[in-house]
Backbone bond lengths (Angstrom), bond angles and torsions (degrees), N, CA, C in turn:
res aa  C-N    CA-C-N  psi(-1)  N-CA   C-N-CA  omega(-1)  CA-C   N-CA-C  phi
1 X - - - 1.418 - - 1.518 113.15 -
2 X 1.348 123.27 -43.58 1.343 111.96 -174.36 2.448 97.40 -118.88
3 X 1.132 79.42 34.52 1.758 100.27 -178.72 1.641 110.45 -61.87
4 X 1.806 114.91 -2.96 1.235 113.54 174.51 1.262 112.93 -108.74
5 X 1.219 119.29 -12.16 1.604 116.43 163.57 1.899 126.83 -95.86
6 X 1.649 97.15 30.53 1.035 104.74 176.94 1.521 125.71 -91.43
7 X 0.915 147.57 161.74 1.521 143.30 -151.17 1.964 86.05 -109.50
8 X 1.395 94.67 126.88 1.883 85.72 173.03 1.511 125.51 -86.18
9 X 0.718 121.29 112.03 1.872 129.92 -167.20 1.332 96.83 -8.10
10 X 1.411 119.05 -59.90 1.987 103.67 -159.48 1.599 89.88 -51.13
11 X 1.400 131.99 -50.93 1.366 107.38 -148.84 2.108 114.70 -104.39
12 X 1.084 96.87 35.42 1.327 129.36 166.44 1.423 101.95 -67.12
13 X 1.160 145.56 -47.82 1.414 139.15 -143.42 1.558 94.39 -133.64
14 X 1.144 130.59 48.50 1.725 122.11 179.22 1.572 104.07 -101.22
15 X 1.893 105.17 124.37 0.483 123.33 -155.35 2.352 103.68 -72.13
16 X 0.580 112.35 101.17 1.827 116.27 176.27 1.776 117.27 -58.28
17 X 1.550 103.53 -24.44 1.520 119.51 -176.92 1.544 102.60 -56.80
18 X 1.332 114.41 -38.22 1.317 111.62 -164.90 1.488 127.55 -77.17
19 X 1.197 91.62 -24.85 1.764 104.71 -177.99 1.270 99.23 -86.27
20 X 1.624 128.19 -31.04 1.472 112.47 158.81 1.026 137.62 -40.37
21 X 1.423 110.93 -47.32 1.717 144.79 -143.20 2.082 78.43 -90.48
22 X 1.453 111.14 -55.80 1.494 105.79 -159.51 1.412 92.20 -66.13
23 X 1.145 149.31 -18.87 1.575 144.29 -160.41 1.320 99.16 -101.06
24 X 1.429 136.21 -16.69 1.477 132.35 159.99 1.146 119.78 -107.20
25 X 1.710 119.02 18.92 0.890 124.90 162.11 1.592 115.36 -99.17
26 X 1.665 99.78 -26.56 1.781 107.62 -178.76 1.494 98.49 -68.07
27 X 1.802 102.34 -47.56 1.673 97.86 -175.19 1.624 130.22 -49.38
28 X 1.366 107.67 -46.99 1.003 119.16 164.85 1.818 136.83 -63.50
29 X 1.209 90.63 -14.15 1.701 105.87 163.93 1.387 111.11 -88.18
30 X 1.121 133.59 -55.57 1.522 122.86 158.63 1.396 131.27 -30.82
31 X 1.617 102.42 -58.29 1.180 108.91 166.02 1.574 108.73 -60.79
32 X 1.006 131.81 -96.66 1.648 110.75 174.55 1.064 125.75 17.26
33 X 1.609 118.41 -76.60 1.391 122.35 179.22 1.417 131.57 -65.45
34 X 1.576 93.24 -26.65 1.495 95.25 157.49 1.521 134.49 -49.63
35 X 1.511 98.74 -62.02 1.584 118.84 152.42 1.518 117.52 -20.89
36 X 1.675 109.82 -77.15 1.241 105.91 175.14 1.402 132.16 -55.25
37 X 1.570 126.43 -26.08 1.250 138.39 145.34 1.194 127.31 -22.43
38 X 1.657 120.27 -66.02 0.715 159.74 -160.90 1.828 109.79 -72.38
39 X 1.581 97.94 -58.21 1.013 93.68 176.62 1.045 117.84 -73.25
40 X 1.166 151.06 -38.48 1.696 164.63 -111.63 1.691 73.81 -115.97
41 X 1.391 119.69 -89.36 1.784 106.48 -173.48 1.295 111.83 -32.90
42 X 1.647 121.52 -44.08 2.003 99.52 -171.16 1.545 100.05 -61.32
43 X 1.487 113.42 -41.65 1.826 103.87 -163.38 1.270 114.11 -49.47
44 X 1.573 112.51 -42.54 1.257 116.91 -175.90 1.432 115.86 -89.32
45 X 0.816 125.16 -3.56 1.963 125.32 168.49 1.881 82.74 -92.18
46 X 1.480 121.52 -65.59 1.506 97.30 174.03 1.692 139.48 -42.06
47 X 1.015 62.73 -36.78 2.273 70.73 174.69 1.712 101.78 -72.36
48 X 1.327 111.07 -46.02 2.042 96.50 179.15 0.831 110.95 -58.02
49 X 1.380 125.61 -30.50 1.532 115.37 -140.52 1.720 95.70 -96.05
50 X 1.564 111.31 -47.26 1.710 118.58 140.60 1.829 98.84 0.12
51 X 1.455 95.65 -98.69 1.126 115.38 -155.14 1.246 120.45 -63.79
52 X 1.498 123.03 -20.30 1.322 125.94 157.79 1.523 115.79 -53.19
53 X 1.298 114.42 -53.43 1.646 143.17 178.36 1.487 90.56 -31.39
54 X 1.251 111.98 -75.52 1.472 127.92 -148.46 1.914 99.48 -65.24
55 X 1.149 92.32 -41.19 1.748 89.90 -159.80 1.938 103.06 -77.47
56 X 1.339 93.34 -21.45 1.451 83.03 -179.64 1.767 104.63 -68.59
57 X 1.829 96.80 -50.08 1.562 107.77 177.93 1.800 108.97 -25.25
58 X 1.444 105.99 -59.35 1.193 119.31 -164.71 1.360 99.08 -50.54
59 X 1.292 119.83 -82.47 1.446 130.22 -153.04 1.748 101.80 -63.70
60 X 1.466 134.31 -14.97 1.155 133.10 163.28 1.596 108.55 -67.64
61 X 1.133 115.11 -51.30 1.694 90.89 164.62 1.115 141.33 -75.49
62 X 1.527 102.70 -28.28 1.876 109.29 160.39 1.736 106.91 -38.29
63 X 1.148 114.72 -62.95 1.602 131.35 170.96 1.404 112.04 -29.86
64 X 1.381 120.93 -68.31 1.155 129.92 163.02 1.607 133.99 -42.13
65 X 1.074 87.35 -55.28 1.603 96.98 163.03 1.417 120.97 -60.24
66 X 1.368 111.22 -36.89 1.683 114.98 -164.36 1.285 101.39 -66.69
67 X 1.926 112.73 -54.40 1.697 114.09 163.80 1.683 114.77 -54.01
68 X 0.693 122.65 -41.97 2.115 92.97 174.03 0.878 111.16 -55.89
69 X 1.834 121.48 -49.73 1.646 106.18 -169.04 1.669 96.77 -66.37
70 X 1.236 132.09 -55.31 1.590 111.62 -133.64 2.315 80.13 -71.21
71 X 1.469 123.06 -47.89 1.195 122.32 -166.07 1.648 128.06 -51.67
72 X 1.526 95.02 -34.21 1.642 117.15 -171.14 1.579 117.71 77.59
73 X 1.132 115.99 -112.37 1.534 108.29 168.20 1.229 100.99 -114.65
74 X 1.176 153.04 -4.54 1.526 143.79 143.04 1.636 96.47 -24.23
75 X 1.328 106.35 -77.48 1.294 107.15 -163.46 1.438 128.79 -95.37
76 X 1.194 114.87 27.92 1.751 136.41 168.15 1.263 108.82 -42.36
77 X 1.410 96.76 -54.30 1.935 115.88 -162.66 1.739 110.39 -58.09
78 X 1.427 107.64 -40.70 1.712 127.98 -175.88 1.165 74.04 -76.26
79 X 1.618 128.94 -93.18 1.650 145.99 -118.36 2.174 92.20 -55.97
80 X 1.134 116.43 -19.27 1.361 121.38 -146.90 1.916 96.56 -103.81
81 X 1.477 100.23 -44.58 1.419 110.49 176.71 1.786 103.10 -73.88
82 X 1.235 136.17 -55.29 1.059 107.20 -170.63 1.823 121.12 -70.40
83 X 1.846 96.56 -8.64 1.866 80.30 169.38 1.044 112.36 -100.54
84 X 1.230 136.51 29.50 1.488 150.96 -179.21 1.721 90.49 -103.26
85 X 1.359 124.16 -54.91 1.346 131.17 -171.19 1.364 106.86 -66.47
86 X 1.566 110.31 -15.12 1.705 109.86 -167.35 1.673 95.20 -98.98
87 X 1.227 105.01 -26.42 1.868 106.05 171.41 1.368 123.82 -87.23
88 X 1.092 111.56 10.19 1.418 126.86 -166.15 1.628 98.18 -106.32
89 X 1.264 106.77 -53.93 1.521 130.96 -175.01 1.840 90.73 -63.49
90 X 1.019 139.56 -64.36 1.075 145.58 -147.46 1.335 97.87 -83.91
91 X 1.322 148.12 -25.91 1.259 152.84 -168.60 1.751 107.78 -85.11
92 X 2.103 105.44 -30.39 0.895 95.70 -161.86 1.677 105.14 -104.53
93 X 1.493 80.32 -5.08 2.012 91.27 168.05 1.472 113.01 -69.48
94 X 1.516 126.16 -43.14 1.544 132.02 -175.21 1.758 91.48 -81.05
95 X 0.934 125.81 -8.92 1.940 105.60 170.07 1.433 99.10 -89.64
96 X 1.452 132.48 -24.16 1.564 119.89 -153.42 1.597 81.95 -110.89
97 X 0.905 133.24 -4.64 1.629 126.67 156.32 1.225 131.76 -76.62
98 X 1.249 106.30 -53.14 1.770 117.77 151.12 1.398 119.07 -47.20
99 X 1.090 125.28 -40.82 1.448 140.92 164.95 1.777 105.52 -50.12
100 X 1.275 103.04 -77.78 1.382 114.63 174.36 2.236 117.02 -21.53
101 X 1.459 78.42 -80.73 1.386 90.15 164.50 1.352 135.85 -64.27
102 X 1.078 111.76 -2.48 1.369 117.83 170.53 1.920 109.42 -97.62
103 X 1.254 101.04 -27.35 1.305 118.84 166.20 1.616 121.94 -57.20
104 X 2.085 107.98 -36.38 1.267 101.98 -179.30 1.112 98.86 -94.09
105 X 1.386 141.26 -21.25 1.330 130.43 -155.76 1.517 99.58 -78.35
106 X 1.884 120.95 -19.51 1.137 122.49 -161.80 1.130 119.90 96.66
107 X 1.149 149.88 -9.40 1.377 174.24 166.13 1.848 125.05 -39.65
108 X 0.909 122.06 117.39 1.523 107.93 169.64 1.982 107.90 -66.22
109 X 0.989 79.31 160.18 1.838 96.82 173.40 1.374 107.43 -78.78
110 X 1.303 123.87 149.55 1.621 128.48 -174.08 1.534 80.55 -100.90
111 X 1.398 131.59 146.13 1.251 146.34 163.81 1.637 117.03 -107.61
């Protein structure tokens, strides 16, 4: 009598685990890619900012240097501060890069 609202044996036993399992599997693929997103922009905003760091560093002591020689010790005092300013700059480019990238990877900062 009520023989049409019966569940038919094959689908008696369906498994429900799976459609869980695939929905923390979608979640977790997003997230993933996010990640990888994520990271790939910090490396590369880390790597400019690297490389910005450095080249300014560089050419601030080239600078520096160029005034001692052409100044002598007149100009030690300048020639010495601006490659101090060019190592200063460059020290603070490789922390905000490390920063950066530690930012995409997800990472806290080592202090």
């Amino acid at each position: 009598m009520l023989s049409y609202l019966s569940i038919p044996p094959n689908m008696a036993n369906i498994d429900t685990g799976s459609v869980e399992n695939t929905a923390k599997d979608t979640q977790s693929g997003i997230a993933g890619t996010g990640k990888a997103v994520t990271s790939t922009l910090g490396n590369t905003l880390g790597g400019v900012t690297s490389t910005a760091g450095n080249l300014i560093g560089t050419a601030g002591r080239g600078v520096g240097d160029t005034v001692n020689s052409a100044t002598g010790d007149m100009g030690k005092p300048l020639g010495d501060s601006i490659s101090s300013l060019g190592s200063g700059v460059e020290k603070a480019g490789q922390g905000l890069s490390s920063g950066i990238k530690d930012a995409g990877e997800m990472k806290k900062s080592e202090s």
